[in-house]
N, CA, C and O of each residue as an XYZ file, in Angstrom:
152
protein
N      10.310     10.929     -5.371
C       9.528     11.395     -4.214
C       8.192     10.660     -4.142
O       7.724     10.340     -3.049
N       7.457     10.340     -5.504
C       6.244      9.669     -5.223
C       6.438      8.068     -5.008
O       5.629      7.411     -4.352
N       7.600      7.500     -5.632
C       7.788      6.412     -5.201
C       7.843      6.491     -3.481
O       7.146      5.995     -2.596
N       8.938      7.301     -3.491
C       9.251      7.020     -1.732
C       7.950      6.994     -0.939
O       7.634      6.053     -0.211
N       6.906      8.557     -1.209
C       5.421      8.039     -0.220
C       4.716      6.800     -1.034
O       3.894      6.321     -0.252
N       4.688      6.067     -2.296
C       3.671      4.885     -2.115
C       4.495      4.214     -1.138
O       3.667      3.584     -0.479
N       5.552      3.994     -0.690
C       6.665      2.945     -0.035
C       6.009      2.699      1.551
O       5.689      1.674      2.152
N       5.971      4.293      1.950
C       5.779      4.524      2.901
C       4.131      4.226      3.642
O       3.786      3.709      4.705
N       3.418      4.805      2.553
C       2.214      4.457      2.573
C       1.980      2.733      2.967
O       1.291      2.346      3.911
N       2.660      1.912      2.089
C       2.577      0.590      1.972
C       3.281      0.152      3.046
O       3.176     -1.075      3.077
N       4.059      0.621      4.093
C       4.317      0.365      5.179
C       3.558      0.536      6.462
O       3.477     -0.177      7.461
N       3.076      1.583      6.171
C       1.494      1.985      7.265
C       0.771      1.141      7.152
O       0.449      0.400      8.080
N       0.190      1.029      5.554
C      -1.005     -0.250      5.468
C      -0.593     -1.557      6.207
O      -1.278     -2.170      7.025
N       0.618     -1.858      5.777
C       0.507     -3.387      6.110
C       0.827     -3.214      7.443
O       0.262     -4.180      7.956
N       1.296     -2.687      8.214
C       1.294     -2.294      9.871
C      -0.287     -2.490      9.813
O      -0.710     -3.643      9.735
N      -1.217     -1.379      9.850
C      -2.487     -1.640     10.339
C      -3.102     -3.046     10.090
O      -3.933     -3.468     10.894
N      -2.769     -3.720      9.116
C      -3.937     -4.487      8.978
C      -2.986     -5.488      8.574
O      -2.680     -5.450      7.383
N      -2.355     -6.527      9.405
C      -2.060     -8.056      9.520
C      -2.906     -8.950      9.742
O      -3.752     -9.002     10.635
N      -2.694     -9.617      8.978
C      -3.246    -11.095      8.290
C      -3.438    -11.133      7.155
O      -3.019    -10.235      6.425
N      -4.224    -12.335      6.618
C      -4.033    -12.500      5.069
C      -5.154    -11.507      4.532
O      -5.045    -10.670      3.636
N      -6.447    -11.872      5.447
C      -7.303    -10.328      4.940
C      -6.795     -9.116      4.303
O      -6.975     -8.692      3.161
N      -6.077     -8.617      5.347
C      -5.598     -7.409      5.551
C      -4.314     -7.272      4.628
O      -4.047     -6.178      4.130
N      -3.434     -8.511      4.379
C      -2.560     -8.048      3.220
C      -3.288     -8.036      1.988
O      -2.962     -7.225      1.121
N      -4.512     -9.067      1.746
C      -4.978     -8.701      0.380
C      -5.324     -7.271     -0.148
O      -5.203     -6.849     -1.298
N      -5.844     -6.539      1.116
C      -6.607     -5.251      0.843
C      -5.005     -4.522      0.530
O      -4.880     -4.042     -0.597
N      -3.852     -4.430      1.429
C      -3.160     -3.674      1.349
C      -2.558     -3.584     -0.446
O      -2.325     -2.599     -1.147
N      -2.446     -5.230     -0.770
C      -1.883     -5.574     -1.901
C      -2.590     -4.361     -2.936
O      -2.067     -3.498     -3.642
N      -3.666     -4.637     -2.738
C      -4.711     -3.676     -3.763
C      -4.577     -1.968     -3.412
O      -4.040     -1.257     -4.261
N      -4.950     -1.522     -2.476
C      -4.443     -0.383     -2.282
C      -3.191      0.080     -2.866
O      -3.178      1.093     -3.566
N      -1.987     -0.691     -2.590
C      -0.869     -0.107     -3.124
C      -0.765     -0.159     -4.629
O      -0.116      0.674     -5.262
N      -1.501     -1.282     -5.251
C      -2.046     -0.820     -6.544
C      -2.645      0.101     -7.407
O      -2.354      0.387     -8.568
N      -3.726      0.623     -6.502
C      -4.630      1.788     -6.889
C      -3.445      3.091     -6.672
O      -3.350      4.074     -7.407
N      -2.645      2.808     -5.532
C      -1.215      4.571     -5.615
C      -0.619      4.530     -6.437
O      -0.275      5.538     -7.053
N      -0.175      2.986     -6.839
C       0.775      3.407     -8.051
C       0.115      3.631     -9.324
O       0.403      4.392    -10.247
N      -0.956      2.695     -9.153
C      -1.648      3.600    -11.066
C      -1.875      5.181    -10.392
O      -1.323      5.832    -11.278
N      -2.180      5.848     -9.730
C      -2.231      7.261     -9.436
C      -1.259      7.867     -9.704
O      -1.254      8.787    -10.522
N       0.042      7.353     -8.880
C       1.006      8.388     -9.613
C       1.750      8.159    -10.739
O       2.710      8.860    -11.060
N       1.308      7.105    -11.425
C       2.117      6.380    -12.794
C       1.345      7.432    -14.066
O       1.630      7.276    -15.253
């Protein structure tokens, strides 16, 4: 279940924010969920 919302989450992010900017931040974000729920 927590896998499935970081998944989901990481699908929102990278929707909002295209380009390379915006994937770097996402890259990192989805980093910071999974050390959260790890």
């Amino acid at each position: 279940a927590a896998e499935h919302a970081a998944r989901a989450a990481e699908i929102v992010l990278t929707d909002q924010m295209k380009g390379a900017a915006g994937a770097d931040l996402v890259a990192h974000e989805i980093g910071e969920i999974k050390r959260r729920l790890s």
